[in-house]
N, C-alpha and C positions, 0 to 999 in steps of 0.2 A: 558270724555277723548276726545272725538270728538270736543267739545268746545274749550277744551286750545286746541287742537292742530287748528282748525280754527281763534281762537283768535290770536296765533302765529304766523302762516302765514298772519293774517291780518298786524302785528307790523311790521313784516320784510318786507312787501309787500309796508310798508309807509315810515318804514324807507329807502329803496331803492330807492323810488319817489323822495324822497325830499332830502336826502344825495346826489345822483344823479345831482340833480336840483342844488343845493346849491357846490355840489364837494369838499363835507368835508371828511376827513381824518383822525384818523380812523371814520368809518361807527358809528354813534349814533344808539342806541338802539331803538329809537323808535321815528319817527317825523312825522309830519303832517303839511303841506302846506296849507295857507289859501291865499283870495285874498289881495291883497295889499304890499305897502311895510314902513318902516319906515325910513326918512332920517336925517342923522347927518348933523346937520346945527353950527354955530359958539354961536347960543344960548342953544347946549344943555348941561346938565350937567349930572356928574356922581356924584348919589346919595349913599352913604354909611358912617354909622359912623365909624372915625377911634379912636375908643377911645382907640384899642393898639395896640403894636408896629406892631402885626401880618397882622390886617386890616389895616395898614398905607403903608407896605408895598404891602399887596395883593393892592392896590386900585394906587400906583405907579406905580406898575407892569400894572394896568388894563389901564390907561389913557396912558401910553409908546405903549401897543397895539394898542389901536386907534389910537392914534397916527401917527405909522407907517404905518397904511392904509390908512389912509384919511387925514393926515396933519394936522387934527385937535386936538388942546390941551385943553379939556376938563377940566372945573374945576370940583372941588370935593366937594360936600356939604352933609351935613346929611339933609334925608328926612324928609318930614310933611305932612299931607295931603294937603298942597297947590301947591308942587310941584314936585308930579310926573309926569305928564301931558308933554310932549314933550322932557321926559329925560331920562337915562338907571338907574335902580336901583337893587343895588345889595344888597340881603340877607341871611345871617344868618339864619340856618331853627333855629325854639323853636315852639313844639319838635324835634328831632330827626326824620328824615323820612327815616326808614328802607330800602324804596325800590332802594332807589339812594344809600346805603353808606357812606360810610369817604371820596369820590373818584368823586362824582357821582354829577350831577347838574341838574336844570330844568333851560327850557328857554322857555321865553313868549315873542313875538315881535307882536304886535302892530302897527296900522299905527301910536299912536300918543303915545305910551310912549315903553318901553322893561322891563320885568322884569325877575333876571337871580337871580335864590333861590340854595341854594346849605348845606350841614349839616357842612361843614369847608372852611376855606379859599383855600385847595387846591381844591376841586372842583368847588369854583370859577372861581380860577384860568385855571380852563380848558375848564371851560364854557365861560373865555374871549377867549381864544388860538380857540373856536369855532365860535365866534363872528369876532376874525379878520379873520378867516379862508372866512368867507361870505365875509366880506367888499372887500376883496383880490380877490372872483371871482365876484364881481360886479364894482362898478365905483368907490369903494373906502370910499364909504358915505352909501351905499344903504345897506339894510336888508331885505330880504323877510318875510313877514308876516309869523307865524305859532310858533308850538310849539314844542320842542324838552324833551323828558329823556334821560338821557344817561349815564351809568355807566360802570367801567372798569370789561371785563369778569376775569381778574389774577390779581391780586398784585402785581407782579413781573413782571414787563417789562423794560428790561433793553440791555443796550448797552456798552462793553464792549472795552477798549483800552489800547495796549499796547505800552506802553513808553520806555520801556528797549532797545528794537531794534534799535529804529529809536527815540532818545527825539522830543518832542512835545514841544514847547515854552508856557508859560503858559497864553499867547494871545491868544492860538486855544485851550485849554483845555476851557477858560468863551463860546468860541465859540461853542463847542463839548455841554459843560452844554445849552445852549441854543437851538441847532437843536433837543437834546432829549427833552426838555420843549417840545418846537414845535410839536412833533409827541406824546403827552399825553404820553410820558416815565418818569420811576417814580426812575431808579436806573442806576447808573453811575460806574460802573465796573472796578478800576483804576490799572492795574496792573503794579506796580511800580517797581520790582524788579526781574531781570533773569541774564543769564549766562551772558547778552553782555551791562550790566550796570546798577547799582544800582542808582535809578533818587531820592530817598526819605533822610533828611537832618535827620540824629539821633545824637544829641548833646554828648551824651556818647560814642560814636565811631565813630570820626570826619573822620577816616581811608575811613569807608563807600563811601564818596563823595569826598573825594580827592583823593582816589586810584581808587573806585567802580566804579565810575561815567564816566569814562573815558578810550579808548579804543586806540589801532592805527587807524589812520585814513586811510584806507581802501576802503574808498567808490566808490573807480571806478571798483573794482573787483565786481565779481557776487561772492554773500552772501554766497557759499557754498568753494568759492577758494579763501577765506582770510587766507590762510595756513601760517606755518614758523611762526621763531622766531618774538620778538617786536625788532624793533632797539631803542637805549637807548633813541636816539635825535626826532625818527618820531614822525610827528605831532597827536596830538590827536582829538578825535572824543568824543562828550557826549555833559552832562549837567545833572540838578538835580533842583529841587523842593526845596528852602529852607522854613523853618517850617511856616515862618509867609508868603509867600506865601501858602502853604496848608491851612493855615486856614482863608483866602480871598475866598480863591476856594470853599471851605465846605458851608462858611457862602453864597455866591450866590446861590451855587444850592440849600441850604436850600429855599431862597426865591423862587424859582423855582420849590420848592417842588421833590427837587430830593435827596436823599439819592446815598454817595457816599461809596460805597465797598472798600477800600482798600486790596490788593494783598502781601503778602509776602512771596513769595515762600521757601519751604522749603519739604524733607530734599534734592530738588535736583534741576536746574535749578539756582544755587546761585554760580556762579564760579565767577560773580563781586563783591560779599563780602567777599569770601576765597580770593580773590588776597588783599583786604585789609587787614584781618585778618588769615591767613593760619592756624593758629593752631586750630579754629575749624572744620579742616578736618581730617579725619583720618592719611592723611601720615604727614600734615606739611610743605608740600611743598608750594613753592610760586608758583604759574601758572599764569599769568598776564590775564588779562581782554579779553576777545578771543572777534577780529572784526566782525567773522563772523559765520555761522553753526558750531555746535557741535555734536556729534552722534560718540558712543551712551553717555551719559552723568554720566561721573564715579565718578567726582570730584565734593563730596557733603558731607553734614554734618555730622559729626563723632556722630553717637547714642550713642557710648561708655563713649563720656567724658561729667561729668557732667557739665563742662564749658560752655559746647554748648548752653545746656538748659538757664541756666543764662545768658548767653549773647540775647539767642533769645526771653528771657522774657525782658527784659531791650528794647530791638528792639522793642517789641509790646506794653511795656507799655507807651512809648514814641508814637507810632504808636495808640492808644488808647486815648491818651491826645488828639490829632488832628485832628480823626476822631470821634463821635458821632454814626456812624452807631451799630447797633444791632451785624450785621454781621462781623466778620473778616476773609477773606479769607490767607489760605495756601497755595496755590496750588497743593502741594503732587504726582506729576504727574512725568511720565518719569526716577525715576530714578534707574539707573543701580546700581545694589548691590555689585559689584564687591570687592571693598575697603573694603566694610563690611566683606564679605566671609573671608579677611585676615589681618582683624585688630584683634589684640587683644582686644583691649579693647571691640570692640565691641562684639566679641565672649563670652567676660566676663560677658557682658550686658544680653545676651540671657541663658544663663547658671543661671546666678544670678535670672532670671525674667521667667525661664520654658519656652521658649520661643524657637517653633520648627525649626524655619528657619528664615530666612532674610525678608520674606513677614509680619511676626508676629511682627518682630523688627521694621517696619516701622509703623505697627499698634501702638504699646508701645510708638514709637516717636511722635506720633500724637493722641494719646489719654492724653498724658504728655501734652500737648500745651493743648490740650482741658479743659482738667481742668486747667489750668492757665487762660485760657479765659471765662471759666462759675462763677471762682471764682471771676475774674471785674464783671460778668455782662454781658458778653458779651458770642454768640455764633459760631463756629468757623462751614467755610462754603469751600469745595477744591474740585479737581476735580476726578470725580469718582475713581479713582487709590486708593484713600483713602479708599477703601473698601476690597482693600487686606487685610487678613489676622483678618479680624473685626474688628469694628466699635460698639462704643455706639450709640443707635438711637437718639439721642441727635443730632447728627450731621446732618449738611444739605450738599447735593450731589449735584456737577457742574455735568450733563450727559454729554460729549462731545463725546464722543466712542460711536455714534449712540444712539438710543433710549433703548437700552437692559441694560444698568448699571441703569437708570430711571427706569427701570420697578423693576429691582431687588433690587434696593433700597426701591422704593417706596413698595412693599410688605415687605418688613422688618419694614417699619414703618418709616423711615426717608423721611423727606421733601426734593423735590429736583427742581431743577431748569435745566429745559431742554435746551441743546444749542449743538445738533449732527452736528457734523459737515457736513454731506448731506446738510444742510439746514439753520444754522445758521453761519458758515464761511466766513464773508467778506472780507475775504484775498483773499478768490478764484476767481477765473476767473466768467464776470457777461456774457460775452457775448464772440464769437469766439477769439482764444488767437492771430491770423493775424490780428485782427484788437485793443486789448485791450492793456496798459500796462502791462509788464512782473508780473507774477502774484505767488503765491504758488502753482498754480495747484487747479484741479477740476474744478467744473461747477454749480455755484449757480446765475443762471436767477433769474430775477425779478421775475415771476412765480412761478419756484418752492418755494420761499421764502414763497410766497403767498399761497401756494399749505400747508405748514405747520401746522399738528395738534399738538398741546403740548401734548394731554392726547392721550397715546395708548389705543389700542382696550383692549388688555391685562388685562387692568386695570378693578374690579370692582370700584362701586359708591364710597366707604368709600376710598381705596386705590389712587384711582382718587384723592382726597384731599390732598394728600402730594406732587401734583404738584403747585408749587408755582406762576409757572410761568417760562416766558424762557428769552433767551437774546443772541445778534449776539455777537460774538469775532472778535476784528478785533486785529489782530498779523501783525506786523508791519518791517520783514523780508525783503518785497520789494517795502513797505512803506514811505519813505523818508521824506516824510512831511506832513502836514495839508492840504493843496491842494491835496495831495493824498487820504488819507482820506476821503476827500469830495467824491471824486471820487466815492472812493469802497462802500461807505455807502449811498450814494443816488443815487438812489431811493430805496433800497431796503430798507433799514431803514423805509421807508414810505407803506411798504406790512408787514413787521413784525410787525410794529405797529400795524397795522388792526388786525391780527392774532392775537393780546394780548387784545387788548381793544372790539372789537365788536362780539356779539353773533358767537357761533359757527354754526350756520347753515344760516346765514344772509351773506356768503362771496358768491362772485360771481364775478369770473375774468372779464366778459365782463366791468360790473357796476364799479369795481377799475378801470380796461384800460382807462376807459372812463373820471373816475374823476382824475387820472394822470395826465391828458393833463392840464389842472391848475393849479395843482402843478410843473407841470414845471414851469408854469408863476412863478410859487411862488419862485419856488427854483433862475432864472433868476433875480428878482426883490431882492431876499438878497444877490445876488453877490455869488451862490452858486456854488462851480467846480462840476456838476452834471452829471453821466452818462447818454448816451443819446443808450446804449449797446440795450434798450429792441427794437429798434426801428430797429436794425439790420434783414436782412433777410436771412434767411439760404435755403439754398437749401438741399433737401431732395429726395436724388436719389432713385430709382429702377429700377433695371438689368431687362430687358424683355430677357429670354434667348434662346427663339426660335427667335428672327428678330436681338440678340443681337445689342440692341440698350438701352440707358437708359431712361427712362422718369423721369423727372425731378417738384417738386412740389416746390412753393415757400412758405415759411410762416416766420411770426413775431409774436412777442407779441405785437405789437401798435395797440392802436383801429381803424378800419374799415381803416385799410391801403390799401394807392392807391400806388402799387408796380409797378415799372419801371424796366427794362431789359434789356444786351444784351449779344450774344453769341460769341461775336470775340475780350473779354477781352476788350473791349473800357469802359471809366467811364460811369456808364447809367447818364440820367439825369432826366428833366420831358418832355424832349423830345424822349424818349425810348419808348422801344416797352411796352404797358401797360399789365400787369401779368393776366390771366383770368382763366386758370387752367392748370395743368400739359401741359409738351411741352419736344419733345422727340430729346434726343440725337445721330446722327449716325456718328458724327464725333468727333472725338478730339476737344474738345471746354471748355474755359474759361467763365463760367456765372458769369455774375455781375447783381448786384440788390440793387437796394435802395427804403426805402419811401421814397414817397414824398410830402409835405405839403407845402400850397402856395406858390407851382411854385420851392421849395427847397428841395433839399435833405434834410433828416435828421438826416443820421450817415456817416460815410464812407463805399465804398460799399464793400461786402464780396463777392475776387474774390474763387470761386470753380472750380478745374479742373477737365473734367472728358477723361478719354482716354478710344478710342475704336482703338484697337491692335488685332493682329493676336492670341491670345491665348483669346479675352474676351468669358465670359460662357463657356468655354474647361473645360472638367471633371479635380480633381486634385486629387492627387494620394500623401498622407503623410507618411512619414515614420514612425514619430514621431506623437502623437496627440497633439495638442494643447492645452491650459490649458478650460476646460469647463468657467471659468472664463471670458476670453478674447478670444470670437468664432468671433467675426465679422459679418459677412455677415453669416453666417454655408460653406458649404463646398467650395461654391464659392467665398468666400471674398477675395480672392487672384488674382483673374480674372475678378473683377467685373467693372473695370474701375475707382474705386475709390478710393482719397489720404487718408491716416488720416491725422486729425490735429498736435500741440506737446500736446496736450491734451491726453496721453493714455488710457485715458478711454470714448474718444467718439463714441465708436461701430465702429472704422473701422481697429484696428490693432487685428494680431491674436499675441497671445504672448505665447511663448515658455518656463517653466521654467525647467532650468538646459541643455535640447534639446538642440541637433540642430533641422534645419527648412531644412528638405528634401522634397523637390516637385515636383514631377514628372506633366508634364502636355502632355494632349493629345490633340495635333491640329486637333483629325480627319484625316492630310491627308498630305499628305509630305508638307512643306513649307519651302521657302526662309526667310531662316533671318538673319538681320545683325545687328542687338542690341537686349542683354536682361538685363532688369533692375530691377531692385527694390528695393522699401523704407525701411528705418531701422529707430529706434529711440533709442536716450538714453535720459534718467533722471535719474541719480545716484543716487537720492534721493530716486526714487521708486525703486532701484534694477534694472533696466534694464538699459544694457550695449547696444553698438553698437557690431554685429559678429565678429570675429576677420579677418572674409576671405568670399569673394564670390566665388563660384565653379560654373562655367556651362558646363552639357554635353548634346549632343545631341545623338539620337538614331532612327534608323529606324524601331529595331522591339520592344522595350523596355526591350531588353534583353540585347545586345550589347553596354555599350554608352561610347562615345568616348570626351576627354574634349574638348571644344574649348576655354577654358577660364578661367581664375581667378585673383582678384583682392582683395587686402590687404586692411583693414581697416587701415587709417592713426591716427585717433580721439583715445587720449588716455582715457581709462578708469577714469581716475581721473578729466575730463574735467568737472566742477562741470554744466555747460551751461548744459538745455532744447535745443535738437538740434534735427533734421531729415537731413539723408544726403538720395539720390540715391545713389546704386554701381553699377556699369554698365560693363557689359564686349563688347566689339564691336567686330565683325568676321562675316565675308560672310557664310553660309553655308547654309545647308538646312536640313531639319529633321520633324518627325510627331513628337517624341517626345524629351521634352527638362526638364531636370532634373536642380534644381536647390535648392543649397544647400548653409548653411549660417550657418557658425561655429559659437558656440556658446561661448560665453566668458568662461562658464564653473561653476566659482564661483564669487562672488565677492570680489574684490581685497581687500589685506593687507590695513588699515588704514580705512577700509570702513565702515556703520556702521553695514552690514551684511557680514562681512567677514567671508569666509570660508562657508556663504551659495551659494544656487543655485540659478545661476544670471537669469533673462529674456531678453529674445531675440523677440523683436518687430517687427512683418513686416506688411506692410499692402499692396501692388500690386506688382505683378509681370507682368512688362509689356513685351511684343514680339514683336519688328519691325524689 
């Protein structure tokens, strides 16, 4: 035992030298640096026989790579023993070499020839994607001597995009097939079809793409307040995929060794295919194409009528001609039963079928598709929702509700494919939301991505094995285009990778930080729109409450960052004050900070305010308890001098549900004051509203208090905007204690998607001047 485990620290310990050295992406299994290097010159050649179509292609694909690194167009000849000697040769294992896989490759580089062995063409192909990866952080020609193993730790790596929100022109779909090649990804997650446009071209129901496909054009509103009727004449929004387009796109990523997933949601998220075809809904109604958010989502496919069925088998056998994948995904996810509860037919359905409730009927919906698709051949793959009400273990599980639907799948025996939205969400925010594009919400750094384990603790060894693998979603909501995209997906795309491909005890954040810095060259050199988020530096407060003053720490995720500063909101530069360690606040002040690398910033800088007021560190006194959930700071977060972001989950709002926010606060000692203020947040999305009213009273013995103030929330609830406002009351008076109070909306409103629940009420300081 003591062996392998020093033998395996030896692997890791080499692979980390020389991945390191070389700034390859994902981290290879096992490599070893020797002296020397070997250089591509105009006489060298790639040696491989193409005697079918597979190796003619893989060996296209391999000269296109060097190519693009070194400018060199390599011819291609089949080997002899005369001429290996000053050229790269690629082979064909005979036998089978069990320890690399279907996936996996050897690489031998030589000062005077390269030899790159692999058991199929796609691990070839990824031992070229590792070969231009060197040429890329060298001069472009150059190869360091040594040898590499390397095979993928899952099968399932994959990257997911949605087209329904936002169409994708099918110029940045070869584009999207290509950055997953790039990053040794093996599966292309297409999801074609939701509430706000049907993109896939079905010959039998032409309805689909002339109705489906197309929405009001809407696009200057923010995506939750695309409300109201369609006008008959407004301009429309969309696009769609037609068929002999899909199968251009299949047949590349096939050469690229990627496997494309098709998405056809069902029974809920399809109100672009009910606007074409109404009557497989329960009421029959027409509903048009919605521009924007939906919630909660009622208007979906009628279980009751056998039409439905037919019609969605015709949709997938068509959807089946076109794709080749194993897999076909449902979706199954989010939908509201309500229609069901009072349709007849459907009620007929569950009577007829013993069937207990509404959660079993969705079950019966989706085991009916399942056998329609094990009877092709094919097996049918949605997101965990699908587990309502049982499931045949046949079926494979999207986790995206955190990792607990994975784990309870994966004990029942189904295979699943991990993508919790903590961690695999490229919608969300990568860096502070002041400085990013408007985003879905949450908080997924480049870090945490990296930070990523597929297989829970939970899991024994045997159960462990129905992880297949995992993959990011990117939902495309506020999305707009392929350039955006680019954005939200790199770099993080480039730490998920690693997570999927390289041993799990071989990741080591300093060792990635460091090989990033070339991959930016890289991502730079293909014209990539790449986030530059991780290089951001945040400041990281703490309240001293005896000198009440803050001290203040700065940090990044960039490697060995040389940090710049200043404290009176000016832009830092590389002429600022340099960051050495914490540095203490006693005044009202604005910190700015950037890296900075030769002589240049490297993001824009994150300004942070912090206020030091007449009430900071003063005991606080609640009426109400705040939700354990959203504590902030603990009992000080309300006086501690510090903002929240519109991020409500960055550790600085307290959040109130259903309350009001009554807080009494103690100055110790009569004071003058003449403004009291404080922040509120709404996001309607998450339930929290802005208060309806601010109250302020002040008091001398904290029995007596007398108002000085209140002021009206103007911001209507239905204001679909990420927003933080101050309310502020202003009046001279003086008082030791000051009460202050911040009506709560109460519930949330008519049309909402949690109406008639208990709304939240966000604050994060209350300041005293």
């Amino acid at each position: 035992m003591r062996k392998q485990i020093l033998l395996l620290a030896i692997l890791l310990f080499n692979a980390a030298v020389y991945a390191q050295t070389m700034d390859i992406i994902p981290k290879p299994v096992k490599a070893e640096k020797h002296d020397g290097n070997f250089t591509l010159k105009s006489s060298t050649q790639l040696l491989f026989d193409q005697d079918t179509q597979d190796k003619k292609v893989l060996s296209d694909l391999a000269v296109q790579l060097i190519s693009d690194a070194s400018g060199l167009n390599l011819p291609v000849n089949s080997p002899n023993s005369s001429n290996i000697k000053g050229n790269i040769l690629l082979q064909l294992n005979q036998p089978f070499n069990e320890q690399i896989g279907a996936e996996g490759y050897q690489l031998k580089i030589r000062n005077d020839r390269v030899f790159l062995n692999a058991n199929t063409t796609a691990g070839l192909f990824y031992g070229m994607q590792t070969i231009w990866q060197m040429l890329t952080a060298s001069d472009g020609k150059t190869l360091s001597c040594g040898e590499i193993t390397d095979y993928p730790r899952f099968n399932w790596r994959g990257m997911h995009l949605d087209v329904s929100r936002h169409f994708m022109p099918v110029e940045f779909i070869y584009k999207y097939i290509d950055y997953i090649a790039l990053h040794k990804m093996n599966v292309f997650h297409w999801h074609l079809v939701d509430d706000q446009g049907w993109r896939i071209e079905i010959k039998k129901y032409p309805k689909l793409t002339e109705v489906g496909a197309w929405r009001a054009d809407r696009e200057n509103l923010a995506w939750d307040a695309r409300k109201g009727p369609v006008k008959k004449d407004e301009p429309k929004y969309g696009g769609f995929y037609t068929q002999e387009e899909i199968k251009s796109v299949v047949a590349y990523a096939q050469k690229k060794h990627i496997i494309i997933v098709p998405e056809i949601e069902m029974p809920a998220h399809v109100m672009s295919g009910l606007a074409a075809y109404p009557e497989y809904s329960c009421s029959g109604e027409y509903i048009p194409v919605p521009s924007g958010g939906v919630w909660p989502i009622t208007h979906i496919f009628c279980a009751g009528k056998d039409e439905t069925f037919h019609f969605l088998e015709d949709v997938l056998s068509e959807v089946m001609q076109l794709f080749p994948s194993t897999y076909i995904h449902i979706g199954g996810d989010e939908a509201t039963k309500t229609e069901w509860e009072k349709c007849e037919l459907c009620q007929n359905r569950m009577k007829e079928e013993g069937l207990e409730d509404e959660h079993e009927l969705q079950a019966y919906f989706i085991k009916r598709i399942e056998k329609f698709l094990n009877n092709k051949g094919r097996q049918l793959i949605g997101w965990n929702e699908i587990l309502e009400g049982g499931l045949d273990p046949s079926a494979t599980i999207m986790s995206w509700q955190g990792s607990g639907p994975g784990i309870k799948a994966a004990k029942s025996g189904h295979d699943v494919v991990m993508s919790p939205g903590s961690h695999c969400y490229f919608d969300h925010y990568q860096g502070d939301p002041s400085l990013e594009p408007k985003a879905w919400g949450g908080m997924t750094t480049l870090k945490k991505v990296y930070s990523f384990e597929p297989i829970p603790e939970e899991l024994n060894e045997k159960e462990a094995q129905h992880i297949l693998g995992a993959q990011a979603n990117v939902w495309t909501e506020y999305i707009p285009d392929g350039k955006q995209v680019e954005y939200m997906i790199m770099p993080r795309m480039s730490a998920l990778s690693e997570v999927l491909w390289s041993l799990a005890g071989s990741k080591d954040w300093g060792d990635f930080s460091q090989r990033m810095e070339t991959q930016y060259q890289r991502f730079e050199k293909l014209g990539v729109n790449y986030a530059n988020s991780a290089f951001q530096v945040s400041a990281d407060p703490e309240l001293n409450v005896d000198k009440k003053t803050i001290s203040v720490k700065l940090s990044t995720e960039a490697w060995k960052p040389e940090i710049r500063y200043t404290t009176d909101g000016s832009e830092p530069d590389a002429g600022s004050k340099k960051y050495t360690g914490p540095f203490e606040i006693d005044k009202t002040a604005t910190v700015k900070a950037v890296v900075v690398e030769n002589g240049k910033p490297m993001s824009k800088a994150l300004a942070t305010k912090f206020f030091i007021h007449k009430a900071i560190a003063c005991p606080v006194t609640l009426k109400f308890p705040n939700s354990k959930y959203y504590d902030a700071d603990g009992d000080l977060a309300l006086v501690n001098g510090i903002k929240g972001s519109i991020n409500h989950s960055d550790g600085n709002w307290k959040g109130f549900n259903g309350d009001d926010m009554v807080a009494t606060i103690d100055l110790g000692e009569k004071k003058s004051i003449s403004k009291v203020s404080t922040g509120v947040l709404q996001n309607s999305g998450a339930w929290i509203f802005y208060p309806t009213e601010l109250i302020v009273e002040a008091s001398d013995d904290n029995q007596n208090f007398r108002q000085i103030g209140r002021v009206k929330n103007k911001v209507s609830p239905d204001d679909g905007e990420r927003q933080i406002q101050d309310l502020e009351v202003k009046k001279k008076t003086s008082a030791r204690y000051v009460r202050v109070t911040l009506k709560n909306l109460g519930t949330c409103p008519k049309g909402h998607a949690g109406e008639g629940k208990a709304a939240w009420l966000f604050v994060d300081e209350i300041t005293i001047e």
